[in-house]
C-alpha positions as a printed NumPy array, in Angstrom:
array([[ 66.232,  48.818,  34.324],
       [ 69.543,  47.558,  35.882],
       [ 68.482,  43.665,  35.565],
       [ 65.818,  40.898,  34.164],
       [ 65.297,  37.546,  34.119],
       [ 63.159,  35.334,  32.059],
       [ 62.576,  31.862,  32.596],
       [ 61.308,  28.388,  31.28 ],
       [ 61.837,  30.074,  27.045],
       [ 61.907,  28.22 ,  24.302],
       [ 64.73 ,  29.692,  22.917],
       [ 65.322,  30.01 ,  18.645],
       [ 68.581,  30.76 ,  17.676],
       [ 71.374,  30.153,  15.071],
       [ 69.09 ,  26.962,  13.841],
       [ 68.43 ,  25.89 ,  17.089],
       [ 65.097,  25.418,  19.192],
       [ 66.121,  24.648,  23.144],
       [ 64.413,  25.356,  26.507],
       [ 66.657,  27.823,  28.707],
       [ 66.592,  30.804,  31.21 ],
       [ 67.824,  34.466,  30.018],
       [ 69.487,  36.938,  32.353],
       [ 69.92 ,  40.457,  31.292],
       [ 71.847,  43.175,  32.55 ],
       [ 72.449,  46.255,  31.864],
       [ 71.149,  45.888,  28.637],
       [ 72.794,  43.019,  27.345],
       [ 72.42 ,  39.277,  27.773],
       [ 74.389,  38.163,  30.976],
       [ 73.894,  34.563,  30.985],
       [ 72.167,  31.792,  28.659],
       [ 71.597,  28.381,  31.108],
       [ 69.428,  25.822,  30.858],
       [ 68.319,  26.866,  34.369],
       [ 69.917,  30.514,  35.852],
       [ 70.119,  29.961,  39.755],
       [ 71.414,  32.171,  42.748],
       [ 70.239,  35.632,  40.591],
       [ 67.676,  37.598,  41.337],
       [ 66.315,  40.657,  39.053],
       [ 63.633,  43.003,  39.812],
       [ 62.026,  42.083,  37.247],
       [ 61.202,  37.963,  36.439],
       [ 59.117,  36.743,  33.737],
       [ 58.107,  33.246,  33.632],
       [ 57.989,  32.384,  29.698],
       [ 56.25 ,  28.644,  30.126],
       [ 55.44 ,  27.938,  26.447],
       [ 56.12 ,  30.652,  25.082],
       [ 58.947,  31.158,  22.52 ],
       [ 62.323,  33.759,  22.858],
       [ 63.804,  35.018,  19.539],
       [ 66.332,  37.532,  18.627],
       [ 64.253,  41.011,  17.506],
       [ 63.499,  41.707,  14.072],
       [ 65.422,  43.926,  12.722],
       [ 63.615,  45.742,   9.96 ],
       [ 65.754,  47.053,   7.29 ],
       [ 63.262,  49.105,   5.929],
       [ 61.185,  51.778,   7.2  ],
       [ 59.273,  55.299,   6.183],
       [ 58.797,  56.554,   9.445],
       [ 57.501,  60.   ,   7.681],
       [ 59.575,  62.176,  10.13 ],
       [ 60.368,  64.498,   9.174],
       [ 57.51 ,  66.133,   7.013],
       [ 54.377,  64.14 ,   7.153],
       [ 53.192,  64.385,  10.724],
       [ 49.897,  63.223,   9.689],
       [ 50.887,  60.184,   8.605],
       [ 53.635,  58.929,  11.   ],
       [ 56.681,  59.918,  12.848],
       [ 59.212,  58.063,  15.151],
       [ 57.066,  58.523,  18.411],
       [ 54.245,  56.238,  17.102],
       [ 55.717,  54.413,  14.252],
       [ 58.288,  53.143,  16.867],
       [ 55.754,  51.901,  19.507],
       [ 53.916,  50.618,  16.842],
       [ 56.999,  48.484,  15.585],
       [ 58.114,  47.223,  19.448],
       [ 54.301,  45.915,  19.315],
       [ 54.793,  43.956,  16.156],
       [ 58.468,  42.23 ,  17.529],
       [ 60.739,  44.887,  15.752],
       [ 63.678,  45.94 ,  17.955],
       [ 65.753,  48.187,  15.112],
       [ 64.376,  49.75 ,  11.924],
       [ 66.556,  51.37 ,   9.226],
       [ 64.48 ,  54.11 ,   8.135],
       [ 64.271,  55.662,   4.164],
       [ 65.643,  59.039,   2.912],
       [ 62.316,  60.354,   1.288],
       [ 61.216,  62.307,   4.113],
       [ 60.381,  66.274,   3.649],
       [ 63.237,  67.417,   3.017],
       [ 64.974,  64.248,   1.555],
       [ 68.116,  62.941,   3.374],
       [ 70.349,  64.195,   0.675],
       [ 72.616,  66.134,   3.038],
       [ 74.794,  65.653,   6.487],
       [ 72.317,  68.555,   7.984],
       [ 69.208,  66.384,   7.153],
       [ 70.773,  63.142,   8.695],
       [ 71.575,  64.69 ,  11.838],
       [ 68.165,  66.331,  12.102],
       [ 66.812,  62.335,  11.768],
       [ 68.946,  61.305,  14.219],
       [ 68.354,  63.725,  16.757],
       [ 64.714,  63.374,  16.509],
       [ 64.731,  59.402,  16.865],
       [ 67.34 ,  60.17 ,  19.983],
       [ 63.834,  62.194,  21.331],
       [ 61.257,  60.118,  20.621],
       [ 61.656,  56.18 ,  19.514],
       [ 61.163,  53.721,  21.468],
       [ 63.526,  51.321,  19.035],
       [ 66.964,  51.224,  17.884],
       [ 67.782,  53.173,  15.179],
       [ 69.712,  53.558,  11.656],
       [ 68.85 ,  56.164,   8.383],
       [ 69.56 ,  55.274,   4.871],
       [ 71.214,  58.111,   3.001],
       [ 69.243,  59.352,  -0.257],
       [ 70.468,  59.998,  -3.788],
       [ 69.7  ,  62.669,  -6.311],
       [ 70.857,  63.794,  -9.749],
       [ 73.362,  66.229,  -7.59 ],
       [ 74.432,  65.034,  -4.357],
       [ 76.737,  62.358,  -5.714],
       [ 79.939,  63.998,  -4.201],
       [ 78.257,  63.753,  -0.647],
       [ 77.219,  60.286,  -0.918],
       [ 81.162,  59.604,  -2.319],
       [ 82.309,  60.969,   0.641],
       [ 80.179,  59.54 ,   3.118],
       [ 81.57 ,  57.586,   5.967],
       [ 80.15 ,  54.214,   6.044],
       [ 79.705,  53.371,  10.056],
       [ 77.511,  57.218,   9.745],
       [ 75.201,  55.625,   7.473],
       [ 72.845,  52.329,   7.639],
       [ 73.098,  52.585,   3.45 ],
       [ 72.839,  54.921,   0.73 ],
       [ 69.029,  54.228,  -1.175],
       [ 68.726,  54.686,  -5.235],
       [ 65.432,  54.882,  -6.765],
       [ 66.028,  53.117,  -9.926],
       [ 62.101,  53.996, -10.694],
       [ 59.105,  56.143, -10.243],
       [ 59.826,  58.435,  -7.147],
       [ 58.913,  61.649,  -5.921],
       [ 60.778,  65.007,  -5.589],
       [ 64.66 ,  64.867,  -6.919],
       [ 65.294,  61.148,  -5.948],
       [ 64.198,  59.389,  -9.312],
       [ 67.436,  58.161, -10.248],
       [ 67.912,  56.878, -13.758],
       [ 70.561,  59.262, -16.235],
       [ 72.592,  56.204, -16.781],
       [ 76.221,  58.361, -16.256],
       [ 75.01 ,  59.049, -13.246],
       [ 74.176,  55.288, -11.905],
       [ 77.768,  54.644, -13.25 ],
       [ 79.093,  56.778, -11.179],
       [ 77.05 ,  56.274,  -8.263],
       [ 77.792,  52.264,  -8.609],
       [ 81.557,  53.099,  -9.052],
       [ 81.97 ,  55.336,  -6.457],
       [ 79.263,  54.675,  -3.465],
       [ 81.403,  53.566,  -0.382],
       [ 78.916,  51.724,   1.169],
       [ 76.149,  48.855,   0.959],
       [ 73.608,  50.523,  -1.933],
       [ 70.172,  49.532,  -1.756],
       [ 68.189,  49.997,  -4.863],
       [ 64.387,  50.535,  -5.347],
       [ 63.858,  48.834,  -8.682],
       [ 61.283,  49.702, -11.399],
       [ 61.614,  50.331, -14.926],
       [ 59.825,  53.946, -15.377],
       [ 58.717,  54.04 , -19.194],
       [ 58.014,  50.47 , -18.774],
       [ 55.15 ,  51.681, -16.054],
       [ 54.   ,  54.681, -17.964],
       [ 53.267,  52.769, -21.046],
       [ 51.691,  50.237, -19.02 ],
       [ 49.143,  52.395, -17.501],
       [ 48.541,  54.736, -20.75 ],
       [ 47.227,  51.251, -22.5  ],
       [ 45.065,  50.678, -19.297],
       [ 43.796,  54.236, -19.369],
       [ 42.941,  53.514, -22.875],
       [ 40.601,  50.692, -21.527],
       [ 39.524,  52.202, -18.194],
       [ 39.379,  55.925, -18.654],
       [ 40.122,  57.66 , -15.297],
       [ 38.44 ,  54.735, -13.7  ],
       [ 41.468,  52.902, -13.353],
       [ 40.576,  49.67 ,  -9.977],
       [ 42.949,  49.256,  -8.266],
       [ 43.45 ,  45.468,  -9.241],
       [ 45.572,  47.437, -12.178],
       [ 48.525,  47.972, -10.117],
       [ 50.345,  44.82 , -10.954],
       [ 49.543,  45.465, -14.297],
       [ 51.002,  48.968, -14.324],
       [ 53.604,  47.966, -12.287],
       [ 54.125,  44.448, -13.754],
       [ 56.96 ,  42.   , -13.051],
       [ 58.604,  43.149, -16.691],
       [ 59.093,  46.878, -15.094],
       [ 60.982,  45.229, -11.996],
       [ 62.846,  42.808, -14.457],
       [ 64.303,  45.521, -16.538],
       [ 65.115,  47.694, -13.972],
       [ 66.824,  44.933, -11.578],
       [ 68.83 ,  43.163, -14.3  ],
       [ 70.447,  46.632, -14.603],
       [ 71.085,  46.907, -11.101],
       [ 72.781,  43.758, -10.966],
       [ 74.916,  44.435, -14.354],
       [ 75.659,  47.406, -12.741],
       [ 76.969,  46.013,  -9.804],
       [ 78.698,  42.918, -11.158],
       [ 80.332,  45.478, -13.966],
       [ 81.36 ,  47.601, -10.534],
       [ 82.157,  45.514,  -7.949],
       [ 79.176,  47.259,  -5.912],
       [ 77.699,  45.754,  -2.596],
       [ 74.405,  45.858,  -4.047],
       [ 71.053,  45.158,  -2.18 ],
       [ 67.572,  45.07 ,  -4.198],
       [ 64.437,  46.2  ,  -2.051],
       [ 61.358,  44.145,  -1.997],
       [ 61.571,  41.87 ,  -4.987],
       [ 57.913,  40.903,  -5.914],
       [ 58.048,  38.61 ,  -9.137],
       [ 59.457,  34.651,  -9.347],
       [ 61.053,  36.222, -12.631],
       [ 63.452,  38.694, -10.57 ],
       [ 64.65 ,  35.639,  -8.195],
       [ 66.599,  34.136, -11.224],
       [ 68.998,  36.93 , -10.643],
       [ 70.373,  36.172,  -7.674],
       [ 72.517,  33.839,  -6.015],
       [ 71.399,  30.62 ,  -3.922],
       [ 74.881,  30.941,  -2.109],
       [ 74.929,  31.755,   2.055],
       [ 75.388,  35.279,   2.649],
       [ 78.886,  35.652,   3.235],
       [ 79.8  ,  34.505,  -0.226],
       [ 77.518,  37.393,  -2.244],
       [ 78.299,  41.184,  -2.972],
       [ 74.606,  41.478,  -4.631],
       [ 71.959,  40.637,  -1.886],
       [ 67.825,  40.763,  -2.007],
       [ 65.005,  41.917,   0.44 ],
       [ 61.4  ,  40.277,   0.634],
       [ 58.697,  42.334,   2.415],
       [ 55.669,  40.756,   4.461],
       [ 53.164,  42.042,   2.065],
       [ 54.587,  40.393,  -0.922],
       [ 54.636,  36.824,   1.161],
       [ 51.19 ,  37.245,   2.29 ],
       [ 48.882,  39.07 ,  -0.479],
       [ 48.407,  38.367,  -4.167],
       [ 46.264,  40.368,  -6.263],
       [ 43.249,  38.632,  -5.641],
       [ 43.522,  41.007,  -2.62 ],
       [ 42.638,  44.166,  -4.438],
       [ 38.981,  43.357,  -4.769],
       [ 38.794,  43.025,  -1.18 ],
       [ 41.274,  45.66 ,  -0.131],
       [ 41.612,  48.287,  -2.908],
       [ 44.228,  50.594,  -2.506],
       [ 45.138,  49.424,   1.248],
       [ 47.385,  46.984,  -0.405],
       [ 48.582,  49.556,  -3.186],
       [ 52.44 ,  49.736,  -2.966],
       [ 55.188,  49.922,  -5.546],
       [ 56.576,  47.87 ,  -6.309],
       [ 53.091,  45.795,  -6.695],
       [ 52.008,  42.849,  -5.3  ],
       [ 51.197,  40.664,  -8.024],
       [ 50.439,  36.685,  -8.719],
       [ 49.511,  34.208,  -6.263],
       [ 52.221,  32.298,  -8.269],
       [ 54.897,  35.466,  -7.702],
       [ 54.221,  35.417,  -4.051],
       [ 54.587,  31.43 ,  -3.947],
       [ 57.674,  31.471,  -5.827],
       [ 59.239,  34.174,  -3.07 ],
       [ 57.924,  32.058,  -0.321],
       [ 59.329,  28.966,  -1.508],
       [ 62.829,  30.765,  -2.146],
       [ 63.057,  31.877,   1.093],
       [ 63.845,  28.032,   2.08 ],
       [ 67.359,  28.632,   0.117],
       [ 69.747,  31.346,   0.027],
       [ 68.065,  34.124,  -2.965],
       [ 66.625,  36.133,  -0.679],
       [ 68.407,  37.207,   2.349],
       [ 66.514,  39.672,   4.523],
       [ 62.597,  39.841,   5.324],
       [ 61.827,  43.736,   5.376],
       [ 58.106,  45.532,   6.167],
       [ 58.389,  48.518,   3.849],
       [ 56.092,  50.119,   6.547],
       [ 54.605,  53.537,   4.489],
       [ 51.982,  54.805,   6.238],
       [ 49.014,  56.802,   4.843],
       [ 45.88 ,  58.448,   6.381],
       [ 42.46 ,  56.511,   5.506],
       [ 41.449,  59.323,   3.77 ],
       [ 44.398,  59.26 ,   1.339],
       [ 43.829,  55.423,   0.333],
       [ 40.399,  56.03 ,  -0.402],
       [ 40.914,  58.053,  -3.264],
       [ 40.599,  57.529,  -6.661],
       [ 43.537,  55.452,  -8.431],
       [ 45.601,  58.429,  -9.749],
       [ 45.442,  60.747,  -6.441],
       [ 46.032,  57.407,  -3.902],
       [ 49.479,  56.848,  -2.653],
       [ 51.155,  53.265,  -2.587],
       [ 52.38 ,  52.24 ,   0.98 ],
       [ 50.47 ,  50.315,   3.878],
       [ 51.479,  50.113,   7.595],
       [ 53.032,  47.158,   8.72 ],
       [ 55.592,  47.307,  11.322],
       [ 52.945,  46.241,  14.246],
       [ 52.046,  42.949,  13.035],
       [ 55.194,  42.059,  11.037],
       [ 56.202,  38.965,  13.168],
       [ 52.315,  37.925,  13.786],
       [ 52.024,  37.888,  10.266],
       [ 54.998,  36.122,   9.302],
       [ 54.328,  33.284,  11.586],
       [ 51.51 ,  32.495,  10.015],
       [ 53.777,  30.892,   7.33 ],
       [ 55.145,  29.045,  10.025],
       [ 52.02 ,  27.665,  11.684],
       [ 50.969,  26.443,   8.212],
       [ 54.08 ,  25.261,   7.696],
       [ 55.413,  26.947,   4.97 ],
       [ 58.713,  28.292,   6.385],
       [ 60.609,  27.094,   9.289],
       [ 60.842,  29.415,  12.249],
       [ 64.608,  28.776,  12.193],
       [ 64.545,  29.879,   8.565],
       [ 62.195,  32.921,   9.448],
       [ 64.284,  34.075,  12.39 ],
       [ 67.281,  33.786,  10.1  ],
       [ 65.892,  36.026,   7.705],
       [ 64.379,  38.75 ,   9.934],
       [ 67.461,  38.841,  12.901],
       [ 70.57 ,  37.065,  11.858],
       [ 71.031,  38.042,   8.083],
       [ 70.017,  41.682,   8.67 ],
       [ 72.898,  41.803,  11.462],
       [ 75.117,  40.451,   9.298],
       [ 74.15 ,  42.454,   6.02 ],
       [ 74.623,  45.842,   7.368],
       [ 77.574,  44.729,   9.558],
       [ 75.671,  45.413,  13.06 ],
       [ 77.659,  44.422,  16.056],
       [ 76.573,  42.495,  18.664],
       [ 72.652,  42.335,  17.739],
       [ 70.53 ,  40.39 ,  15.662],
       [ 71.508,  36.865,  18.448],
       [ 70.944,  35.554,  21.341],
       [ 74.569,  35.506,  22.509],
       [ 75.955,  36.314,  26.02 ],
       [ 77.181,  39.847,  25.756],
       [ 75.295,  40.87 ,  23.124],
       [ 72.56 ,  43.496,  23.397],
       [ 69.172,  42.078,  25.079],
       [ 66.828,  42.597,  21.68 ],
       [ 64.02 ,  40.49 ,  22.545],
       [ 60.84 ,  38.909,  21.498],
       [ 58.628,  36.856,  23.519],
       [ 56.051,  35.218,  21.411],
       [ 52.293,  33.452,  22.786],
       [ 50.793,  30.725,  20.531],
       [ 46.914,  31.469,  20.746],
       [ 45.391,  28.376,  19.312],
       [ 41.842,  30.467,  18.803],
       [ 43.738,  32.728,  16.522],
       [ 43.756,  36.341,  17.66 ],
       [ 41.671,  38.886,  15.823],
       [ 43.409,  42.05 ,  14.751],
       [ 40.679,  43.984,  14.968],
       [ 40.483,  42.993,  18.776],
       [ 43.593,  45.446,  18.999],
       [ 44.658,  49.147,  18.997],
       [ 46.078,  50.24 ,  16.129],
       [ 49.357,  51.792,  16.852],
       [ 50.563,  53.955,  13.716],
       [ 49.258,  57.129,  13.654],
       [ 47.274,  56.083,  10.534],
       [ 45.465,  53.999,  12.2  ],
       [ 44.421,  51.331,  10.346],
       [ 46.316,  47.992,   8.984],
       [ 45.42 ,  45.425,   6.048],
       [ 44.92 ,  42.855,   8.243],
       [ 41.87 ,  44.424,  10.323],
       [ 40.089,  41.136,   9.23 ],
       [ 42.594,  38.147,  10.038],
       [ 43.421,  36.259,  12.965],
       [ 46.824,  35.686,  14.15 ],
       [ 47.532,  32.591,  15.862],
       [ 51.013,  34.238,  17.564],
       [ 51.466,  37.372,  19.599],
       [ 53.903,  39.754,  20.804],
       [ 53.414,  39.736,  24.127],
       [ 56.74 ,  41.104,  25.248],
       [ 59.552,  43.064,  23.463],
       [ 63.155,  44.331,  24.953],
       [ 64.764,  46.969,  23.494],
       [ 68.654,  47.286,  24.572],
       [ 67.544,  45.376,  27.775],
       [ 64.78 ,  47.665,  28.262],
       [ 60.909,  46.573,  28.862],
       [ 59.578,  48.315,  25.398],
       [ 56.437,  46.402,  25.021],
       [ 54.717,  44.286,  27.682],
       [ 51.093,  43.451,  28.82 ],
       [ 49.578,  45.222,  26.223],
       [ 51.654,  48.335,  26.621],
       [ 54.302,  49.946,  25.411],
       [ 56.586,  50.977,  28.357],
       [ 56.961,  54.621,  27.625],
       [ 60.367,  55.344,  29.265],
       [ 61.993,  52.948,  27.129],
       [ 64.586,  54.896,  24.61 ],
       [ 66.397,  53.183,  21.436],
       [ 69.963,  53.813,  21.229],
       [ 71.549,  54.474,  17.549],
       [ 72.381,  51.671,  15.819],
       [ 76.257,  51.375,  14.687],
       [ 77.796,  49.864,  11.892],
       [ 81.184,  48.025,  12.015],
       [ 82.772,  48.825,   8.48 ]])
């Protein structure tokens, strides 16, 4: 598609709310006027009350390709995510194999170039031997390099402490860290097994997994990195305790940065009774007054960047007992929906929220001309209905291959109901627009 025009938006941008037209053209935003005359596009959509933001751009993803076909890959986790607002996704090294090497990345990248629908970036993974790789990496190749500083799987548990040295003295890029204190967790859960047997409910999570393990495990990241002189970033922080370790300073003034994911802004553990292991993820969600204390900092400048953590798993797999079911729920298709439920209760401004999820992740990982609504910049873009009735989830197909979502029982009272990708009609009607194809995200370091 060559051209496209939307009219009568409500346009949110750079902490502004203003009525204008939008013309696009060859895949970037042509003109920004309070009224576009003397164009004409094949394509015109009238946007009368509805609002126009930048696309989220989610800086964390586990898209499951390659390796876990059953669970996900970038055909339907993509379609899924232009559904749910999200125009880019940065997606996690621990696929099967891990992205520990240059031959895995450019496996991920030609399969995204196949089949998503979205924009595109891959973290690179670390191990206890691929340090001289990530040393060597060339920052614009890579959207990050990912540490586990906690429980993992395979050879990605990072935690000899000569080799986080090391990796925080020598990673040339932004390093995003995963942050649980392991012996912290298996003590944890050895007293609970003492108490429960192998009956462990799943409301034990956040005890397992309590805000002490994060704590312990973050505080070190951040010595690390203040020791180093690391551009550090710390992944879903889920306990008020964690906050105190960051800076309430705008962006531009921090090397050590912090994620929030939608599931730790919108569940608390009175969830698990209702939802089990649907909502089991690591790190855990825990208090209603952990999750208020992230959604009130999210008014300053602590946490930056509003992330899904989308891990898909089959049904099957989350009904098992504690022990054998995996942590990670799907979340990329109603990401914004949910989110704007803070800002119809008025929680969080939708300035504020598209700050977080567009204009901060831009800036974090140094993406050029996205994450704005700017002439000349790439046409990301999300058109979003109020529905007053509040639209039920389960009313909808479920996208990810999984096929089922945490919120099957709530009631939105936003939609997508269109989404460009690069200029491109990815979602629209109730469709995703097949032909659309992401282009690779680039990074200007």
């Amino acid at each position: 598609m060559s051209r496209l025009l939307i009219r009568n938006a409500r346009l949110v941008n750079e902490g502004q709310v203003f009525d204008a037209d939008v013309l696009v053209a060859h895949g970037r935003i042509e003109k920004i006027a309070s009224s576009i005359t003397g164009h004409t596009a094949p394509v015109e959509i009238d946007a009368h009350g509805q609002w126009l933001l930048p696309g989220m751009i989610d800086d964390q993803v586990h898209f499951r390709e390659p390796g876990a076909p059953d669970k996900g890959g970038f055909y339907s986790e993509s379609r899924a995510a232009v559904a749910g607002g999200i125009t880019s996704f940065m997606d996690m090294p621990n696929t099967r194999p891990a992205t520990l090497t240059l031959e895995a990345l450019a496996d991920k990248k030609r399969r995204a170039v196949q089949h998503s629908v979205a924009n595109y970036g891959f973290h690179f993974g670390v191990s206890n031997d691929n340090l001289d790789t990530v040393a060597a990496l060339d920052p614009r190749q890579v959207a990050g390099v990912k540490v586990f500083m906690g429980a993992s799987t395979g050879n990605m548990l990072v935690d000899d402490p000569r080799i986080l040295e090391r990796l925080f003295a020598d990673v040339p890029t932004i390093l995003l860290a995963h942050c649980e204190h392991t012996p912290s967790i298996q003590a944890n859960e050895q007293r609970l097994r003492e108490r429960f047997g192998d009956n462990l409910p799943a409301a034990a999570h956040p005890l397992i997994r309590d805000a002490e393990a994060c704590y312990r495990s973050s505080s070190l990241a951040v010595e690390l990195a203040k020791r180093h002189g690391t551009r550090l970033h710390v992944l879903h922080l889920s306990s008020a305790r964690e906050l105190a370790l960051f800076e309430d300073q705008p962006l531009a003034q921090k090397r050590i940065t912090a994620e929030v994911c939608v599931h730790h802004l919108l569940f608390d553990d009175r969830d698990y009774h209702r939802l089990g292991h649907q909502i089991k993820c690591n790190p855990a969600i825990k208090t209603r007054a952990d999750r208020d204390a992230l959604r009130l900092a999210l008014l300053g400048e602590r946490l930056d960047v509003i992330g899904t953590d989308h891990a898909p798993h089959t049904w099957a797999q989350k009904q098992l007992a504690y022990g054998e079911a995996p942590s990670g729920l799907p979340l990329v298709q109603h990401a914004l929906p949910a989110l704007l439920e803070l800002v119809a209760d008025g929680l969080l401004p939708l300035t504020t929220l598209v700050a977080k999820t567009s204009h901060r992740v831009a800036d974090l990982f140094a993406i050029p001309d996205r994450g704005y609504l700017r002439e000349g910049y790439w046409a990301d873009l999300v058109l979003i209905k109020p529905e007053p009735e509040g639209k039920p989830v389960r009313s909808q197909p479920i996208l990810a291959r999984c096929g089922w979502t945490p919120f099957a029982e709530r009631r939105f009272r936003h939609s997508v109901s269109t989404t460009l990708v690069s200029g491109q009609l990815a979602w629209h009607t109730g469709q995703v627009v097949d032909s659309c194809q992401g282009l690779p995200l680039h990074f200007q370091r």
